[in-house]
Each structure stands twice: as structure tokens, then as C-alpha cells.
C-alpha positions as CSV (number, residue, x, y, z in Angstrom):
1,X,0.0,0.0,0.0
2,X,0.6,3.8,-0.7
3,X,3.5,4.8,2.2
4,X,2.2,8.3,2.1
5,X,-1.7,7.0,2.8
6,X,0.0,4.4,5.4
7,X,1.6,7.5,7.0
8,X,-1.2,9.3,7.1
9,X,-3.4,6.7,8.4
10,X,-1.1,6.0,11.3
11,X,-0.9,9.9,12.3
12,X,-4.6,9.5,12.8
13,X,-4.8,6.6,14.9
14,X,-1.9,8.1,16.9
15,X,-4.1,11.6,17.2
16,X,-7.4,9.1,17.8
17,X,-5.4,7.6,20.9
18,X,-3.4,10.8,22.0
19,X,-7.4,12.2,22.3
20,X,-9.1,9.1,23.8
21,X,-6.0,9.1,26.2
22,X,-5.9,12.7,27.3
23,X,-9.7,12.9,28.2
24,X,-9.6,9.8,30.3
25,X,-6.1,12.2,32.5
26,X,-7.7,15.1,32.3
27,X,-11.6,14.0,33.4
28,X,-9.8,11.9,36.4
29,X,-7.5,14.8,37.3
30,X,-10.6,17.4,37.3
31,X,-13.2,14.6,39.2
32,X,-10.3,14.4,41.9
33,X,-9.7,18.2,42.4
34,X,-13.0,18.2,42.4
35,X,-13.4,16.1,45.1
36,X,-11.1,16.8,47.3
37,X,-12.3,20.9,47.6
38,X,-15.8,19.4,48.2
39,X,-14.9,17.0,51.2
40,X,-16.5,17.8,54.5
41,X,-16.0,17.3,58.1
42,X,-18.8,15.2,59.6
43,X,-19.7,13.5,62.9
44,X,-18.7,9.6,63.2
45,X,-16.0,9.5,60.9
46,X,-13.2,6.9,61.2
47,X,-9.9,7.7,62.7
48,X,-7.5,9.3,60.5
49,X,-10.1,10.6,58.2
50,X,-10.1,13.6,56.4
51,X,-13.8,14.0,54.6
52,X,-16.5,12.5,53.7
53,X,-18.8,13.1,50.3
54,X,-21.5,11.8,49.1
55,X,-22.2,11.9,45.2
56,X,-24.8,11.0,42.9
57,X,-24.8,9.3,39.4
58,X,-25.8,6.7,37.3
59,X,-28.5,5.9,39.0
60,X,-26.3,5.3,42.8
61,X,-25.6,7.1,45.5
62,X,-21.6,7.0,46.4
63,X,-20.1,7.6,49.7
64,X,-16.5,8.8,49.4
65,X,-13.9,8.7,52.3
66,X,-10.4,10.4,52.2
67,X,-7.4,9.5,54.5
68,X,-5.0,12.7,54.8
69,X,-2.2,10.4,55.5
70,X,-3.6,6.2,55.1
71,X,-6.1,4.5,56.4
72,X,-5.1,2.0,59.7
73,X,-5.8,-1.2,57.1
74,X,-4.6,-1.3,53.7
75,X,-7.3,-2.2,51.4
76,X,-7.0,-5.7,49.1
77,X,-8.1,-3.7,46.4
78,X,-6.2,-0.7,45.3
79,X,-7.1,1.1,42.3
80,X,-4.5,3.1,41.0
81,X,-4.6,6.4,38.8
82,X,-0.9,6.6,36.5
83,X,-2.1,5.2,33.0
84,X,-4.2,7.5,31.9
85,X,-0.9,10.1,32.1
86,X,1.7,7.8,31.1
87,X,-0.6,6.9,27.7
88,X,-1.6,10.5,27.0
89,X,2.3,11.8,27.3
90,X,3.7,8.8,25.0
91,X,0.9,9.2,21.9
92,X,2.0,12.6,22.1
93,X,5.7,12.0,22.0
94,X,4.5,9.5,19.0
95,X,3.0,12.2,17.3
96,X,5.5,14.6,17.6
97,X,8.1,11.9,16.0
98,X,5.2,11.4,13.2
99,X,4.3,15.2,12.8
100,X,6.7,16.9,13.2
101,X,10.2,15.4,13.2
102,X,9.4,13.2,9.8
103,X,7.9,15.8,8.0
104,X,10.4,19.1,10.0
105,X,11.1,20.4,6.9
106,X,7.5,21.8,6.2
107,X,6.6,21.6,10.1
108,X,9.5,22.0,12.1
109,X,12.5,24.3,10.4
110,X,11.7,28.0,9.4
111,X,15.0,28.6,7.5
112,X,14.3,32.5,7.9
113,X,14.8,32.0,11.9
114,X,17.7,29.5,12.0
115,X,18.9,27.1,9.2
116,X,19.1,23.9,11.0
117,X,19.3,20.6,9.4
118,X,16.5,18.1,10.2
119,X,18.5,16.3,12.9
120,X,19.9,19.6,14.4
121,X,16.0,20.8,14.8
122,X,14.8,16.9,16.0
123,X,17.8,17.1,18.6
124,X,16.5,20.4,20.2
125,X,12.9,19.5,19.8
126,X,13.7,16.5,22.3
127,X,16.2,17.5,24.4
128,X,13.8,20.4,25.5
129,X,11.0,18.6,26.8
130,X,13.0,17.8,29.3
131,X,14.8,21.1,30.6
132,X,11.5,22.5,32.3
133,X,10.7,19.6,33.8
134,X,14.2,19.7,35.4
135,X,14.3,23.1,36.4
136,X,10.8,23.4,38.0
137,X,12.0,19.9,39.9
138,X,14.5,21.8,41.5
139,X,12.8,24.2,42.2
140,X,9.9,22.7,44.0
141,X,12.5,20.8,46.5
142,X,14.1,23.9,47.2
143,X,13.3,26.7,49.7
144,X,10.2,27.3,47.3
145,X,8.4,24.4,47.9
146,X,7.1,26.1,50.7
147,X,5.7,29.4,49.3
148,X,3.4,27.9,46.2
149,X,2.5,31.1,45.2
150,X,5.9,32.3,44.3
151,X,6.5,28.8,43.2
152,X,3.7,29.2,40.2
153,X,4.8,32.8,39.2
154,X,8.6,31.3,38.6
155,X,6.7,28.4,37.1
156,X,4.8,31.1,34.7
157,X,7.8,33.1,33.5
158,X,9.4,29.5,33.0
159,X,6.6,28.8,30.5
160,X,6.7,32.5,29.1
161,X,10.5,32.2,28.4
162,X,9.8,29.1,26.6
163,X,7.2,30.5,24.6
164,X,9.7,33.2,23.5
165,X,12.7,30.9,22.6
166,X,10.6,28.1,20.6
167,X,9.4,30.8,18.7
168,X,13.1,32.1,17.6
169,X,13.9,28.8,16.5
170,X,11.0,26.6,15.2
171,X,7.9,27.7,12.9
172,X,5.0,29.3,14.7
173,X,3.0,26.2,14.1
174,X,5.6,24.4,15.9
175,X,6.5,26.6,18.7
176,X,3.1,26.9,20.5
177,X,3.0,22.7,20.0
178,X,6.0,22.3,21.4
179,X,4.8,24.4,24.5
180,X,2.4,22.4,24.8
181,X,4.3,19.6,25.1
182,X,7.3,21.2,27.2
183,X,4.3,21.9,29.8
184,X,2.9,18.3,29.2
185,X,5.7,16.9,29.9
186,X,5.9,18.4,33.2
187,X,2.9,17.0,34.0
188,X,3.3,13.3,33.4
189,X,6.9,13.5,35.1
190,X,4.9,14.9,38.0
191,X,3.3,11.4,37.8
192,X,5.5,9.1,37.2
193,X,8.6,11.3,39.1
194,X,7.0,12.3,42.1
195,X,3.1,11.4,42.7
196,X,3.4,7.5,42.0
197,X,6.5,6.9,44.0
198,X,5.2,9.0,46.9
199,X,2.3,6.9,47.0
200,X,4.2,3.8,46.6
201,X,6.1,4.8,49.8
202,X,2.9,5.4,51.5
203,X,1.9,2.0,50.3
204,X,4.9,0.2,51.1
205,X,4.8,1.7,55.3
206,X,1.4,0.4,55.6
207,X,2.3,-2.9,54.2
208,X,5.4,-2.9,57.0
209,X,2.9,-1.8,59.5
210,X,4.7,1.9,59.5
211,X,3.1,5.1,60.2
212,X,3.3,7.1,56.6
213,X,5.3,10.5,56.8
214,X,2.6,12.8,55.6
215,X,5.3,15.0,54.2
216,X,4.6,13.1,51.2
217,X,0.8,13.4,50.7
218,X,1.5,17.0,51.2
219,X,4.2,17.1,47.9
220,X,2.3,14.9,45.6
221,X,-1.1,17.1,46.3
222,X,1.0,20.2,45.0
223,X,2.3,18.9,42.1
224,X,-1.1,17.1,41.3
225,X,-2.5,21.1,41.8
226,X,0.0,23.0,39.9
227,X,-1.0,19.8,36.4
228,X,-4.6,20.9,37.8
229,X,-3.7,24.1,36.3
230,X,-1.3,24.0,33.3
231,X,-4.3,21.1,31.7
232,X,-6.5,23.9,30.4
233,X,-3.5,26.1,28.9
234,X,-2.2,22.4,27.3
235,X,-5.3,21.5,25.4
236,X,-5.2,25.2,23.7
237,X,-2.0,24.7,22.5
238,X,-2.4,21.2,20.9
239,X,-5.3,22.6,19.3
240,X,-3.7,26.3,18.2
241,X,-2.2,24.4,15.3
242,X,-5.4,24.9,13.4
243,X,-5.8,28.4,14.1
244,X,-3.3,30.5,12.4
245,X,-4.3,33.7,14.2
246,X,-3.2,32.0,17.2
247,X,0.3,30.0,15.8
248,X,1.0,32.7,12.8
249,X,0.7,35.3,14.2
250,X,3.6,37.9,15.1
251,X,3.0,38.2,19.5
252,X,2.1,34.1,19.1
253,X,4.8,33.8,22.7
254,X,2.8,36.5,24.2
255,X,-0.6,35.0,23.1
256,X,0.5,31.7,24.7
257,X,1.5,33.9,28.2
258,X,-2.2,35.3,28.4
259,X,-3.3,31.4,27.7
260,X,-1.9,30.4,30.6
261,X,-3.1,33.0,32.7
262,X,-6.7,32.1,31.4
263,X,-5.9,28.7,32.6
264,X,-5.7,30.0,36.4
265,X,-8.5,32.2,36.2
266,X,-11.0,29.3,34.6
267,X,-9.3,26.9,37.1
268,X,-9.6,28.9,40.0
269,X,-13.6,29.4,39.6
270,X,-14.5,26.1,39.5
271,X,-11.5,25.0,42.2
272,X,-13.6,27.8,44.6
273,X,-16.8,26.7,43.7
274,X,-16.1,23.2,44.5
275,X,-15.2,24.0,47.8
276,X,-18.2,25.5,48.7
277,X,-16.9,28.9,48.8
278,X,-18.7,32.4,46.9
279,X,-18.5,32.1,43.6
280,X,-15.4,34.5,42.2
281,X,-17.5,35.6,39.4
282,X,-14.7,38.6,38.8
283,X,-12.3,35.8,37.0
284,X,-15.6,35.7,34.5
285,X,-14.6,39.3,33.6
286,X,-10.7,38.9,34.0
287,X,-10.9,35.7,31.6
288,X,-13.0,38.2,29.1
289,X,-10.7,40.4,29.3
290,X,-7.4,38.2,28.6
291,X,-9.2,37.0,25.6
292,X,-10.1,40.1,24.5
293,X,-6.3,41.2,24.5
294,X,-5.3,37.6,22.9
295,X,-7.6,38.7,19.6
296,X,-5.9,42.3,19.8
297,X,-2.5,40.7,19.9
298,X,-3.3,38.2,16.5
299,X,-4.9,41.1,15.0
300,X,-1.7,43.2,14.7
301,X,0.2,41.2,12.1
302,X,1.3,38.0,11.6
303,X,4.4,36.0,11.4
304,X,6.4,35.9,7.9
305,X,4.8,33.4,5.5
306,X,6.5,30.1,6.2
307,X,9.3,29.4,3.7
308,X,8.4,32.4,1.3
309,X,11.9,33.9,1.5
310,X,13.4,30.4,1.8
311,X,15.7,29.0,-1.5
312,X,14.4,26.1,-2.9
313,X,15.4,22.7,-1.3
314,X,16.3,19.5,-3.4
315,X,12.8,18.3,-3.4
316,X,11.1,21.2,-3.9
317,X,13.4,22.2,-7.1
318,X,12.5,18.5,-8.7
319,X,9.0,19.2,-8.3
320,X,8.8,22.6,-10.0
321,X,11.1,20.9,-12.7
322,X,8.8,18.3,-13.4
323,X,7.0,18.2,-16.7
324,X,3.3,18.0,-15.0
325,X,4.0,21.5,-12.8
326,X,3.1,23.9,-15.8
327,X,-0.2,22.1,-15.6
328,X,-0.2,22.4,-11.4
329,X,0.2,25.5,-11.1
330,X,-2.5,26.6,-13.6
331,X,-4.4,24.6,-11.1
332,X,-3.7,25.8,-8.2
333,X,-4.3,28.9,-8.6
334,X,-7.8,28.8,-10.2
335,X,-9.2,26.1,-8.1
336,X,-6.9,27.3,-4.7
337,X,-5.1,30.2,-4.2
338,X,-8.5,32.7,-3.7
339,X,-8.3,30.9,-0.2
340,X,-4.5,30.2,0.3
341,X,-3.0,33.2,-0.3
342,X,-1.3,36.4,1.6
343,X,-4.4,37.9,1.4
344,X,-7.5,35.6,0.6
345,X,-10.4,36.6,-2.3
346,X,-13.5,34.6,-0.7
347,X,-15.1,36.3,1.8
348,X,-15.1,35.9,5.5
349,X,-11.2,34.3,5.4
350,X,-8.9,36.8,7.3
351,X,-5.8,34.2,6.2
352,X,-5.4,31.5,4.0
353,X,-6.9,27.8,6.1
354,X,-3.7,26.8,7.9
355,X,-1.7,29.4,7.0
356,X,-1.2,27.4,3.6
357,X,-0.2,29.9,0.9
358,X,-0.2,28.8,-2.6
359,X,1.0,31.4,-4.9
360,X,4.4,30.8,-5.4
361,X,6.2,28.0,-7.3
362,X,7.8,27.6,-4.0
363,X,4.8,27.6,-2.4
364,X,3.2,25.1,-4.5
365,X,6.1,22.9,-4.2
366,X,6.4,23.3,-0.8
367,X,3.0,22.1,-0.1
368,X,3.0,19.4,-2.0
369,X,2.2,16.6,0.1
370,X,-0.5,18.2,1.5
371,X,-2.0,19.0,-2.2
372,X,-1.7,15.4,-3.3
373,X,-4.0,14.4,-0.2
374,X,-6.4,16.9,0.3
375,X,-6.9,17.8,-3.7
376,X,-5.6,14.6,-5.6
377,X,-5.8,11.3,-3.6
378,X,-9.0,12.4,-2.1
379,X,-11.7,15.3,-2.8
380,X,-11.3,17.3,0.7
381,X,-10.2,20.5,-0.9
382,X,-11.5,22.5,-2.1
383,X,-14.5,22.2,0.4
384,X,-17.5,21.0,-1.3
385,X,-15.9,21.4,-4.4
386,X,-16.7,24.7,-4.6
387,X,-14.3,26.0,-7.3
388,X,-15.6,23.0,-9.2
389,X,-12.0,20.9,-10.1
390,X,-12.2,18.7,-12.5
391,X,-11.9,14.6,-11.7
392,X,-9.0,15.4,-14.4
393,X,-7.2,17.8,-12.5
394,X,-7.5,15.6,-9.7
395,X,-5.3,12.9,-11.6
396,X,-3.1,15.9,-13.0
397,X,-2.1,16.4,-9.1
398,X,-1.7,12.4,-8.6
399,X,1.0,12.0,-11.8
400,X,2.6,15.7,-10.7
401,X,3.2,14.1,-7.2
402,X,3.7,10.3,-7.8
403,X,6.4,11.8,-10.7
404,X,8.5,14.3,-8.6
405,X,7.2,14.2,-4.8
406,X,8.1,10.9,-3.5
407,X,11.7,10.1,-1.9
């Protein structure tokens, strides 16, 4: 079978599990903040006990029980919340690798920022998941630890800084992804680096009939707040890649700074209301008002076109060469380029879909792939067919792309 339709196929199961993954994480982490602000003090509870609550659903009434520290008897059964974080953090490492680092020429590089060769940019695209997780590790087992306020704005400039430097190197598109993924990949490590073990160690005392240090409750409820609220901010970004006027445009760093500050005022509404306090409705208005400044910031230029000022690259010089381009190009730009271009023609666009331009040869060539799926191999674009292209045109793209665009 077809390696591009193979390729392509397997990006979409990736994204189907990476989605499927990440709303099991984020539902569980939201149900438990949730639950633990609601818990209340009531007569007759057992010893040790934090809270009670009783819940509602599905047709059952539940009666939930916290232990600050551990109960006096370990249950037999022990359910245990990690998967859900491990599965959403590795689908969206493999799509990264599939996305982005396979395809970094057109998703990855920006040759007008830095000229990097494709393992240059893969190299710094993995090694910098990492650093944050790193340096905010250190930082919540130092003297900080203690002041979590403090601890979130150092967190926050963190985030703000990386915003800044992904977008020096990598294409807009990329830069707010790989945010996203810098800040998920706090997250999971929060899991898997500090939450799981401290439980395990809770765990393992009871099992030897110890009394638990609480010290580590108290660290693995901080870290599981702070991923309480950096989820919200995370989502946007993973999704920003279809909204140019968030990734294209010129303040996209800054635009990702008032994201997260969004995050903490959604967050912080519903992490009041849920323990029974007045309703902050002012972080209604403040969240207004962040967004408000987000759609200022997009509307006051974008980003230069991707790859309009870059020289042709091997592959994008065969395809221009190639006898069927004359043909493709007279194409593209009556059945295409009234949408994706600088400036679009068909009303209501303010940029071309995906920040796809097609006027160039460059351009054309550039986008190649993209145009063999979504306007040769299948009839996506244009949507409904609304600049009427011929079934013939269709196979023009096919024998342009099957000639010069594989390899």
C-alpha cells in the first residue's frame, strides 16, 4: 500500500489515541480536584479521616472517604490512577516523532529564523521537553516548595520564556506545539517522578505496619494542583495548530503567556466553587478580558509566510522541474489560491486555512504533500468542491506528485 496513505493513516490513529488518552487524564485529574475541595467534616467519621462526600450518578448514591495520610488497614483492592498520564504523554511523543520530526522540513525548520538541518532541529525538539521539567523539579525541592504562590509565578515566567525561545527557532506552528508539550511533559513527570513513587512509599509503610510520613501526601497534592492548572492552557495549544491567528501570528509567545493566565482564572472558579466557597464571578470578567487582549494581539500582524523567502530545497526544485508543474500550477491557482493566499479573495477568510499559501512556485512545491491528499488522492479540498475541479485535474495532481514528490 501507498507509504504516504500508510503514513497518514497512522498519524490518525496516533491523534485518535493521543485524544481518547488525554480525556480519560484530564476527566480523572478534574473529578479528583474536584473532590477533594468538596470533602466535609462530619460526625462519626473513622480515625484518620479527612472528609466525607456523598455523590450521585448513574442511578447510585456514592459515599467517598479520604485518609490525609492512610487508612489504619490497607485495602486488598487498590485502584490506582498513572495510565491514563503515562498513555496521554507517550501518543503525544509518537506524534510529535510522526508530525513533526518526519515531515520538520515543512513543520519544524523556518529557515528565515535558523537554518538547521533536520537532525539539528529533531535534537533540540527532544532534548527540550525535558529542561523544564528539570528546572521546576528543582525548584519545588528547594526553599520554594514552601511558598506555592511564588513557586507558580517562577513556574509562569518558565513557561513565558519558553514560549519566547521556541518561537526564535522553530515555525509558529511548531513553537506553541511544542509548549504544549514542554508543559505536558511536566505533567506526566509529575506522575510518574514524584506522585506514583510518593504513593508507593505510602503504600509500602502500611504494608510494613509503619506510620506514613505525611510530608509526602502534602508534595504529591502540590504537584497534582500546579498539572490541575497547566491542563487547560495544554489543550489550547495542541489545538492552536489549526488556528493561524493564534500560531501565525507575530505576539504568538505572548498569546501563549495570556493562555496560561486564562488557565488559572478558569481553574480557580471552579476550584472555589467546588469548595463551597462564593462564587469568584470577577475571574468571568478577567478571563473576558485576557481574551479580548489575545484577539488584539493576533490582529496586529502575523508572522512571515512560512518558507516564502526560503531557497528552494532539493525536493522542492524536482517538483517545479517536473514536466506536470506547468499544468499544477495553472491549477492551483484557479481552483486554490482565492483561499490560500497572503491575502484571501473569498469572503469571510482573514488568512489562508492553515496558514497554507499557494502562490508561489515555492509555495506550491512546498505544499505538496498536502495538495496530493487533500486535492488529488481524495476530494477534501476545495471544500464541497466549490471552485468545481475537475476529476481530471484531480489525476493531474496524482501523476505531478507520484512523478516528482516521493523520496
Amino acid at each position: 500500500m501507498d507509504g504516504i496513505i500508510l503514513h497518514d493513516w497512522a498519524a490518525f490513529a496516533i491523534r485518535w489515541v493521543h485524544v481518547i488518552t488525554a480525556i480519560a487524564w484530564i476527566g480523572s485529574s478534574f473529578y479528583f480536584i474536584a473532590l477533594d475541595l468538596s470533602l466535609r467534616k462530619a460526625p462519626g467519621l473513622p480515625e484518620k479521616a479527612h472528609g466525607e462526600e456523598w455523590q450521585v450518578h448513574g442511578g447510585g448514591f456514592y459515599h467517598i472517604t479520604k485518609y490525609l495520610v492512610a487508612p489504619e488497614r490497607l485495602p486488598e483492592h487498590l485502584t490506582w490512577f498513572k495510565w491514563e498520564s503515562y498513555s496521554t504523554w507517550l501518543s503525544g511523543a509518537a506524534m510529535l516523532m510522526v508530525l513533526y520530526w518526519a515531515q520538520a522540513e515543512l513543520y519544524l525548520i523556518d529557515p528565515a529564523k535558523v537554518e538547521l538541518s533536520t537532525w539539528a532541529a529533531i535534537l533540540i525538539s527532544a532534548l527540550s521537553l525535558g529542561i523544564g521539567w528539570v528546572i521546576y523539579d528543582r525548584l519545588c525541592k528547594s526553599r520554594l516548595g514552601e511558598n506555592p504562590t511564588t513557586l507558580m509565578l517562577l513556574l509562569f515566567a518558565l513557561l513565558v520564556v519558553m514560549a519566547w525561545g521556541y518561537d526564535q527557532v522553530f515555525t509558529g506552528r511548531a513553537a506553541l506545539l511544542h509548549l504544549g508539550a514542554f508543559t505536558a511533559t511536566i505533567m506526566t513527570a509529575n506522575v510518574a517522578m514524584i506522585i506514583i513513587p510518593n504513593q508507593r512509599i505510602v503504600v509500602a509503610d502500611l504494608k510494613a505496619g509503619r506510620t506514613p510520613d505525611p510530608k509526602y501526601g502534602k508534595i504529591a497534592k502540590l504537584r497534582s494542583t500546579h498539572n490541575n492548572y497547566l491542563t487547560l492552557p495544554v489543550v489550547f495549544l495542541m489545538l492552536s495548530n489549526h488556528y493561524p491567528l493564534a500560531f501565525a501570528s507575530r505576539y504568538n509567545w505572548l498569546i501563549a503567556a495570556l493562555v496560561f493566565l486564562m488557565g488559572v482564572t478558569i481553574r480557580h472558579f471552579f476550584n472555589t466553587s467546588h469548595a463551597g466557597k462564593p462564587k469568584p464571578w470577577w475571574t468571568w470578567a478577567a478571563t473576558a478580558a485576557l481574551f479580548l487582549g489575545i484577539v488584539w494581539l493576533s490582529s496586529l500582524g502575523t508572522q512571515r509566510l512560512e518558507g516564502e523567502e526560503a531557497a528552494l530545497t532539493a525536493r522542492e526544485a524536482r517538483l517545479t522541474a517536473d514536466p506536470h508543474f506547468e499544468a499544477v500550477r495553472d491549477i492551483v491557482a484557479g481552483r486554490c489560491s482565492m483561499c490560500h493566499a497572503a491575502e484571501p479573495g473569498w469572503e469571510g477568510l482573514a488568512t489562508a486555512p492553515k496558514r497554507v499559501v499557494l502562490e508561489t512556485d515555492a509555495q506550491i512545491a512546498r505544499h505538496a504533500r498536502e495538495i496530493f491528499l487533500q486535492a488529488g488522492l481524495t476530494d477534501a479540498m476545495p471544500p464541497g468542491n466549490v471552485s468545481y475541479i475537475e476529476p481530471e485535474e484531480r489525476a493531474t495532481l496524482r501523476a505531478w506528485f507520484d512523478s516528482a514528490g516521493r523520496g
